[in-house]
MARSEMI-799599 format. One line per field, with one value per residue (C-alpha): y, z, x. Coordinates in steps of 0.05 Angstrom, whole numbers. Each point is the difference from the previous one (the first is absolute). Last residue first. Layout:
<recs>
yy: (Y_...)
zz: (Z_...)
xx: (X_...)
</recs>
This chain:
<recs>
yy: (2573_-30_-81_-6_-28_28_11_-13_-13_-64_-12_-47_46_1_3_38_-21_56_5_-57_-6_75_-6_-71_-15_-68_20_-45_-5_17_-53_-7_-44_45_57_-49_-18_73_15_-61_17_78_-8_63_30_66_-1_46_11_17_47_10_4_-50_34_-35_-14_65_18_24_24_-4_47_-21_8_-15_20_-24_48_-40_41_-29_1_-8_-54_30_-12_71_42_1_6_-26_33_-52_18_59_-17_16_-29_12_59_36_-22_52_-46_53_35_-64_-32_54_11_-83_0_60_-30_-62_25_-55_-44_-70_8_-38_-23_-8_-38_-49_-45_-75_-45_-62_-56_-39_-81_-46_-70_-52_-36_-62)
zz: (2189_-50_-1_-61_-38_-71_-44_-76_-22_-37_20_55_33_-34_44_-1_60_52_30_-20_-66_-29_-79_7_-77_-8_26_61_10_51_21_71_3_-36_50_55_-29_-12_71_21_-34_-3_75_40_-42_-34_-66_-56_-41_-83_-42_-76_-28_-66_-74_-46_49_-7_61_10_-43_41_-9_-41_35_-48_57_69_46_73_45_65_49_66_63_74_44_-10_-52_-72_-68_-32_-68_-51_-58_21_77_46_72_50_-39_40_-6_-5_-44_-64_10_13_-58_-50_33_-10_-71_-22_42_-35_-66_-53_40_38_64_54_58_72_60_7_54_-10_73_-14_14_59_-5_51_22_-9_-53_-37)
xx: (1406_37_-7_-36_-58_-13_-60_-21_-71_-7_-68_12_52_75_72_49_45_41_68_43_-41_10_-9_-47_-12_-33_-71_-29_-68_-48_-60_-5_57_47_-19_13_68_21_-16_44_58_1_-12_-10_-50_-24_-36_6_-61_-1_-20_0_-71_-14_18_-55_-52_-39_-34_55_48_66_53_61_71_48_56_-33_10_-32_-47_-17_-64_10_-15_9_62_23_-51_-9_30_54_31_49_42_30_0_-48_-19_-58_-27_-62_-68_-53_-56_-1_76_24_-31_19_75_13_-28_45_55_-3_-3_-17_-41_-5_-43_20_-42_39_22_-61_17_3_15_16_-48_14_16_-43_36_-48_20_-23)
</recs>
């Protein structure tokens, strides 16, 4: 048995994105309604938010379909990106407390998809 102690990664919330059709439509309503300013914009992707705090993101997605809460049938589209130092070892301790792996990983060297309990998608990465 061991008795050397291992630290748990540090896991910082960097932003939640918001998949959409327009993501400067989505991006000017929110910032006009909670007054944060664009951190980053590009045509398929709008960041909002202040220096060294978490955002909210707007992804285009093309076949965007809006969600029909509280009807099940089309689910809401948003998911959290995590910030860590370690894709390794943060990916690991989200695996161990219950996260799954999905097969597709577009970006691996730089951030992992991974699932929550429920299915939910989210992503770990080492972007600040």
């Amino acid at each position: 048995m061991s008795t050397a102690t291992t630290t748990a990664p540090t896991i910082r919330l960097l932003s939640v994105d918001f998949d959409c059709p327009d993501p400067a439509e989505l991006a000017r309503f929110y910032g006009e309604a909670l007054g944060l300013p664009v951190v980053y914009s590009s045509d398929d992707f709008v960041l909002l938010g202040r220096e060294g705090s978490p955002g909210l993101g707007f992804i285009r997605v093309a076949d965007y379909r809006p969600p029909t809460w509280p009807d099940p049938s089309q689910g809401k589209q948003a998911h959290m990106e995590l910030g860590v130092e370690d894709l390794e070892a943060a990916q690991a301790r989200m695996l161990a407390l219950g996260a799954t792996e999905p097969p597709v990983q577009p970006h691996p060297e730089e951030r992992r998809v991974l699932l929550d309990p429920a299915g939910h998608p989210f992503c770990i990465s080492t972007q600040s």
